[in-house]
N, C-alpha and C positions, 0 to 999 in steps of 0.2 A: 126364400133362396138359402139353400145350404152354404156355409163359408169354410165347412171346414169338413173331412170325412173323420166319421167317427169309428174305433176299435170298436170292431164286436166282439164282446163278450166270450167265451169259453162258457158254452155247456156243463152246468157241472153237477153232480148228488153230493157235495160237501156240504154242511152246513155248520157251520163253528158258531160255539155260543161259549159261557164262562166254565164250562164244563170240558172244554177241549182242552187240550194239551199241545202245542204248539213248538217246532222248534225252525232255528231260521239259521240256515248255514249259506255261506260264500261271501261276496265281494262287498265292499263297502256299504253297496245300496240294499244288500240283505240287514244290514245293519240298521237302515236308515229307518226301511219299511218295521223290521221288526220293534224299534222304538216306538212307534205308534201304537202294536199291540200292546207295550211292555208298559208305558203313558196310562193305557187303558184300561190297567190291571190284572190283563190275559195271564195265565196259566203257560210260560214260554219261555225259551233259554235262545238265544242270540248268540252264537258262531264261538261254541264250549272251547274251543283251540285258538279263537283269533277267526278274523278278517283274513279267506283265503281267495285269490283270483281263478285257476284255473280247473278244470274239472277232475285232469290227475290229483292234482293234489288234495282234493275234494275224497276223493275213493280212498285216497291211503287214507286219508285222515278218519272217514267213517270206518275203515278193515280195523284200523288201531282203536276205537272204540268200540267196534264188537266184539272183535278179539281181548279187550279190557287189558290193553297192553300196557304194562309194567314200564317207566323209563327209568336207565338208569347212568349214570354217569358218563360212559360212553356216545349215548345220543345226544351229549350237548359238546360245546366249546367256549374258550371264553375271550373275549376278546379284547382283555385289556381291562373292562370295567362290568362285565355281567356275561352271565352263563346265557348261552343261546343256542337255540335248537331249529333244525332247517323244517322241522314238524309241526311251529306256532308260530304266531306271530308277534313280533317285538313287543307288544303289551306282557308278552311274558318272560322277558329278563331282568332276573336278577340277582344279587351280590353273591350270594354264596350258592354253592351248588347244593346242598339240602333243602336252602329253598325254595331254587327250580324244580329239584325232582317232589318236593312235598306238593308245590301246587299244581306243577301241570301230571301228576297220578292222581290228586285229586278233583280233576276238572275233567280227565277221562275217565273214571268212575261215576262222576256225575254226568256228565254228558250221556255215558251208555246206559245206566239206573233210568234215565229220562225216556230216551229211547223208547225202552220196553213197552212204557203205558204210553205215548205221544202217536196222537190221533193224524195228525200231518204235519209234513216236513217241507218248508222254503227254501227249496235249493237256486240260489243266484249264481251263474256262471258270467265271468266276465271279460275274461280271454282265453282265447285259443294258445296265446305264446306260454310259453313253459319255461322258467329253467331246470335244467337238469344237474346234479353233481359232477363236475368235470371226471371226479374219478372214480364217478359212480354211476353213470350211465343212464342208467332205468331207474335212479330215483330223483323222482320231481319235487325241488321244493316249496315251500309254501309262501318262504320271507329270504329275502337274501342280507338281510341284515347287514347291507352296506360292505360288504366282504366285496376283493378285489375281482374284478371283470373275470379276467383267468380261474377264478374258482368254480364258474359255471358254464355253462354250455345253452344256448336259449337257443329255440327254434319254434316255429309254427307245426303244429301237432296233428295230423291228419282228421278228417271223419271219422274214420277209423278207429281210430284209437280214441276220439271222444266217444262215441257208441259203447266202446267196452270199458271206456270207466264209467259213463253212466249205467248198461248194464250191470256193470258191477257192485256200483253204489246199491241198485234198484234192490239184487237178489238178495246182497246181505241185508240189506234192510229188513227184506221180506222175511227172511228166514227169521230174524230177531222179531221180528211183531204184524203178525201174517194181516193187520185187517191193518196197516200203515198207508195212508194216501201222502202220493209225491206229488209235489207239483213245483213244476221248472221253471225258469223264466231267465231270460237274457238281461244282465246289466244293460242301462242305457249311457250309462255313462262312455265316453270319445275316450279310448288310448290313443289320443293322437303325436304319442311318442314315435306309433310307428306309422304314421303319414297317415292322412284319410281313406288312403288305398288298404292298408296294411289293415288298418281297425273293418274297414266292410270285410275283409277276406277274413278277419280274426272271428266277428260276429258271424258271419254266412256260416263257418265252419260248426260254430257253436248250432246254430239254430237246423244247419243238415242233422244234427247227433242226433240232436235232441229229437226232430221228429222221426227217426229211426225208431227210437228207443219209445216214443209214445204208440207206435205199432205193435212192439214187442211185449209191453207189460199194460197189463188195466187198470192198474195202480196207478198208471200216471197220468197227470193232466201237466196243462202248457198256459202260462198265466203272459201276455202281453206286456209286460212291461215297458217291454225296449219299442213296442210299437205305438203306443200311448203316446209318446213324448217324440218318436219318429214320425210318423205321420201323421198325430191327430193335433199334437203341440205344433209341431215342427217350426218352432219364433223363438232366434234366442233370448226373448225377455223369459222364455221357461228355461234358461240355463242359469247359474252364478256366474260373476264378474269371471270365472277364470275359461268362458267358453268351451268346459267341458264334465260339469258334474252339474247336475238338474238343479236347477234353485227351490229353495225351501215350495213355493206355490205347488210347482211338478210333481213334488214327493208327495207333497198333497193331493193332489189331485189322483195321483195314481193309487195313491192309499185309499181314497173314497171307492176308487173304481173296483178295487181287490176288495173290500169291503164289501160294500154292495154284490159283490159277483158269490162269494163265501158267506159271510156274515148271514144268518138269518135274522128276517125281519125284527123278530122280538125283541135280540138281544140287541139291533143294530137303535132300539130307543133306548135300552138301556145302559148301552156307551154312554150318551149323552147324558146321566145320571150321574152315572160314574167319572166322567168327563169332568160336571158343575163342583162335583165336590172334591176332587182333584186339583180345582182351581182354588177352593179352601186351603188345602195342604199345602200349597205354594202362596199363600198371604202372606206376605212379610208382615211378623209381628214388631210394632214399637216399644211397644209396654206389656212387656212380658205379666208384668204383677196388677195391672188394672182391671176390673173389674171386667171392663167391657172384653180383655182377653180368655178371662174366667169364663165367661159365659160364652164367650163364642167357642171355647175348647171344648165346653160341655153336649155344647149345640151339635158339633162335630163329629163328636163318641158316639153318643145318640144318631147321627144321622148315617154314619159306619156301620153301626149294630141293624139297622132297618134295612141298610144296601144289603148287606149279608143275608138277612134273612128271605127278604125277596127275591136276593138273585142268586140261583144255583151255582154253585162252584165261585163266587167271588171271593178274593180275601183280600181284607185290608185290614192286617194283624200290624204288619209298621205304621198304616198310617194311625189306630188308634192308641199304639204306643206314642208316636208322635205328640201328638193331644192330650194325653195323660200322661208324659215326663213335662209335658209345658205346665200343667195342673199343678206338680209334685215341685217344681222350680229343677226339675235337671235339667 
């Protein structure tokens, strides 16, 4: 007897191993999932601007990376205690304005350098609502940084106009690195700020764009997330105490499923290599100068040096600096 229906899979010719390049842009749960990759040593950059919600502001935020857009003093404000910009998100404020503008031009320089060679790209969409600059109309922000109600305009965003910023994200992409695979997927996470009507009508809107746009380009694929934990979870013992962002298990769970679905076989045993010795690096050491930490250091470099050698594209240049400043007593 079946007790539960199970997501199928997405068809797919991806196959990611240590040799991919990896980048993961949108909503918290891009974040969540991309730590997994990041845990595992992957070759990946995690949402170069911040944690953004909606799909406009998704598109500016990739056009400002291709375009290798310059910011300068203008595109911030400050608000009493840090520079801030309606282009990132509050992870990236701070005290003086050189330097906000030194790290977020170099995080869009990085982010687009990445770009170029990165094999596929983790786009989380997680609302349909927007806000928009009150006196600026047409431009979507990313963070509202706690600024007064009246500095923005928010509204639910058409099909329409999700279709054309995912088109739009898709072409520039294309155009910067033609053999680039997308692949979508809907936060699961409940906006239930705006009622549980509000959040199906926010998702619905998102997941009509999206398969417009997986019509329109071959580039892209459509990864389940939001269905995973919708219909095949569907118990809020798979949510946190706060009954509306997935509980650690979920994240799990959906991680293994995107895994298995992408990951090839090979490499997905030599996760679990890279995984054991992972679990080394996080040993809390007691006695830094004891012998038995001497030797397990050495054990360590040594078993770093063999991961690398076996497995293509792996690096773990921190972790055996790690092991050899503990050697050195730094």
């Amino acid at each position: 007897m079946e007790l539960f229906t199970k997501v199928d899979m997405p068809k797919t010719n991806i196959s990611i191993d240590y040799t991919s390049k990896l980048m993961f842009i949108g909503s918290c749960f891009a974040e969540n999932i991309g730590k997994f990759f990041v845990d595992a040593k992957f070759d990946c950059v995690v949402n170069p601007t911040g944690i953004i919600y909606n799909p406009l502001s998704i598109s500016r935020m990739i056009s400002n990376l291709i375009d290798n857009k310059t910011y300068n003093e203008d595109d911030f404000f400050f608000d009493g205690n840090h520079y801030l910009s309606y282009d990132f998100h509050s992870s990236f404020a701070y005290k003086t304005l050189d330097e906000s503008l030194t790290n977020v031009n170099a995080c869009i320089l990085k982010g687009r350098n990445f770009l170029k060679d990165a094999d596929i790209v983790f786009i989380t969409l997680g609302t349909a609502y927007v806000y928009f600059l009150a006196d600026n109309p047409s431009q979507p922000v990313c963070n509202c940084h706690k600024q007064k109600p009246e500095t923005f305009v928010r509204r639910l965003v058409s099909v329409d106009e999700v279709v054309e910023a995912l088109s739009d994200i898709v072409s520039k992409l294309s155009s910067l690195n033609s053999s680039l695979k997308i692949v979508f997927t809907v936060s699961p996470i409940r906006h239930l700020k705006d009622g549980a009507h509000g959040n199906r009508l926010s998702k619905s809107t998102l997941h009509l764009g999206i398969e417009q746009v997986l019509r329109k380009f071959d580039c892209c694929e459509y990864f389940p997330s939001y269905e995973i934990l919708e219909d095949e979870l569907r118990d809020y013992r798979f949510y946190a105490e706060d009954l509306v962002h997935p509980s650690p298990v979920a994240e799990k769970i959906i991680w293994e499923r995107l895994r298995d679905t992408y990951i090839n076989k090979v490499c997905q045993a030599q996760i679990s290599r890279v995984e054991r010795f992972m679990q080394a690096v996080h040993h809390r050491i007691i006695d830094r100068n004891s012998q038995a930490t001497i030797d397990f250091c050495k054990k360590n470099v040594a078993l770093a040096e063999v991961l690398e050698s076996e497995i293509q594209g792996l690096n773990l240049n921190d972790e055996k600096k790690y092991f050899q400043n503990m050697l050195l007593g730094l």
